[in-house]
matplotlib code that plots the C-alpha trace (Angstrom):
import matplotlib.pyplot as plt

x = [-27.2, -23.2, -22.3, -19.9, -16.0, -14.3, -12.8, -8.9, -7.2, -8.9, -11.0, -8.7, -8.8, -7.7, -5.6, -4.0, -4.4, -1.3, -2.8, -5.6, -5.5, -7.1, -8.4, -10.5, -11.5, -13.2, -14.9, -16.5, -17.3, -18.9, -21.1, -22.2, -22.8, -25.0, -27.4, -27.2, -28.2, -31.0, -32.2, -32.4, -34.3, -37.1, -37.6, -37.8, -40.2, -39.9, -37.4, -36.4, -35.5, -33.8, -31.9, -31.0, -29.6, -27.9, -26.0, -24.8, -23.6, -21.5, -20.3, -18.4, -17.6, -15.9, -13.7, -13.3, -11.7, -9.6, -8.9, -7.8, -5.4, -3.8, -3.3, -1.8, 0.4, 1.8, 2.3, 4.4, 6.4, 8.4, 10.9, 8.5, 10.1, 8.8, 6.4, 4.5, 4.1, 2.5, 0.2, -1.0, -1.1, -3.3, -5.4, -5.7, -7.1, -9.8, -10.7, -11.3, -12.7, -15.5, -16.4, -16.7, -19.3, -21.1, -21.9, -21.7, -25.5, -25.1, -23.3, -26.2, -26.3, -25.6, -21.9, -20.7, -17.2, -16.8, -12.9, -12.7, -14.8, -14.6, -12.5, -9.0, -7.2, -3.9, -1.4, 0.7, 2.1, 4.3, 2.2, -0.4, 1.7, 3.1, -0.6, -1.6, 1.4, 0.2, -3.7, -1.8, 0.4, -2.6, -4.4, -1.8, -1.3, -1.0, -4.0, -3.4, -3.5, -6.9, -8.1, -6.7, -9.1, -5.6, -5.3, -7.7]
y = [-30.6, -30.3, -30.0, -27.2, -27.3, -27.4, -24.0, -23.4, -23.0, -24.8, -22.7, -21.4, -18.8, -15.6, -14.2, -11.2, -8.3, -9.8, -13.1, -11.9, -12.8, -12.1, -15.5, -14.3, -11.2, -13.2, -15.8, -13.2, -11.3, -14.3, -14.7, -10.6, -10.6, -13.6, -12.2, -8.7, -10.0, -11.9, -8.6, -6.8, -9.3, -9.8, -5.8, -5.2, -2.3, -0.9, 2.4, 2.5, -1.1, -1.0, 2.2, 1.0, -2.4, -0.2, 1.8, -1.6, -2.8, 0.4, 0.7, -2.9, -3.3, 0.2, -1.3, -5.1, -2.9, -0.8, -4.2, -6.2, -2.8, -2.5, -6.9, -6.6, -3.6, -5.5, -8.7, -6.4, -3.9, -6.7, -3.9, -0.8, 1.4, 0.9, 4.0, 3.3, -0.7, 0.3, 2.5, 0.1, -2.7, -0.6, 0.4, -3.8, -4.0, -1.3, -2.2, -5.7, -4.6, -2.3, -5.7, -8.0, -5.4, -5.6, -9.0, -9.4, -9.4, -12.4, -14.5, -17.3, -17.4, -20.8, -20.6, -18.0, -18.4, -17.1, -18.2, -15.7, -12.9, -11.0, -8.0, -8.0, -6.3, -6.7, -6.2, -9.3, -11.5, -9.0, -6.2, -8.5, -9.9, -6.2, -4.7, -7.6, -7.1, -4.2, -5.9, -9.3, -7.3, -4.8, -8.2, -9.7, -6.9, -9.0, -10.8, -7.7, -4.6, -6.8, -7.2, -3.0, -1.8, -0.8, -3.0, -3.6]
z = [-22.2, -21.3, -18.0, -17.5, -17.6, -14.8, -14.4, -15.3, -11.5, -8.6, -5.8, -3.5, -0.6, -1.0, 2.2, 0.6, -2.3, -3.9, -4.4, -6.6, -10.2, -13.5, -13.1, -9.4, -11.1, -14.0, -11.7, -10.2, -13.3, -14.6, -11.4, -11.3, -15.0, -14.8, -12.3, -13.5, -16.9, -15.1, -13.2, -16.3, -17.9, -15.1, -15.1, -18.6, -19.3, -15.5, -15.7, -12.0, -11.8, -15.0, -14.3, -10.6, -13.0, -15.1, -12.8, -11.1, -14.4, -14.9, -11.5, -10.9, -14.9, -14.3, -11.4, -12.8, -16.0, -13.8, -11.5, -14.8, -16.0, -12.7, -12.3, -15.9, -14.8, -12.1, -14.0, -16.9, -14.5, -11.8, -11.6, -10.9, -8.5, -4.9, -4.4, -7.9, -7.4, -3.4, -5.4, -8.0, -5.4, -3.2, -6.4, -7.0, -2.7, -3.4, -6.6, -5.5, -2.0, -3.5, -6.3, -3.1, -1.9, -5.1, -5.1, -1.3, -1.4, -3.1, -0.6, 0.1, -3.7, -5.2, -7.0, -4.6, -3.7, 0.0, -0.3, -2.9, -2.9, 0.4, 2.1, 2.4, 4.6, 4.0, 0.7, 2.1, 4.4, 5.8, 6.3, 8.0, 9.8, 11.1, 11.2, 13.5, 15.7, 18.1, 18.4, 19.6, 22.1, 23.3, 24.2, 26.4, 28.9, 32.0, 34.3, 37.3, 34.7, 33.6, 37.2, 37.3, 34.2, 33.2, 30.3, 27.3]

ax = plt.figure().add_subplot(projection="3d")
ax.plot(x, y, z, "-o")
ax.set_aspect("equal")
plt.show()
């Protein structure tokens, strides 16, 4: 028996939609596929558990497809104008969102990658950095508008 290869780019943590790759979309295609295969297999010859299988299968192969079109889009059009790249880059957050909710179930599962596959809730650095700015200045109102029940 081989032991497997070492996958291509090390484990990493994702912070932002721009930081996904094809690479993130396939480890966690690989993972899914695996244990959907395995589901189908163990409910051979029962219709609801094979249809409830089957719908799962279409539903994240659906958005890893539209996930990989969008990550190549944006990897081919450096120069797309601003309103159409903000578009596909949101596309790429809720395409990826909705897949870490697939397999979410799945996150005391041996080989999940909880670096990787969860929510994020920001495109960037920038706009995380200016979503978090009125949260950090609405939890600093000072000690006697706290003592008041005028701040937070």
């Amino acid at each position: 028996m081989t032991e497997p290869a070492e996958s291509a780019e090390p484990e990493r943590t994702l912070h932002y939609a721009d930081d996904i790759s094809a690479a993130d979309v396939d480890a966690l295609a690989a993972f899914l596929d695996d244990r959907l295969k395995a589901l189908a297999t163990r409910h051979r010859g029962q219709p609801e558990e094979q249809r409830a299988t089957l719908g799962m299968v279409n539903v994240t192969h659906h958005l890893m497809s539209s996930l990989r079109h969008h990550l190549e889009q944006r990897s081919s059009r450096p120069g797309e104008p601003s309103t159409e790249s903000l578009d596909r880059r949101l596309e790429i957050q809720r395409d990826w969102n909705l897949l870490c909710e697939a397999v979410s179930p799945w996150r005391d599962a041996e080989g999940y990658d909880t670096e990787r596959w969860h929510h994020l809730r920001h495109l960037d650095a920038a706009t995380g950095a200016r979503n978090e700015e009125p949260v950090a200045r609405a939890g600093t109102g000072s000690a006697a508008e706290n003592a008041n029940g005028q701040g937070r």
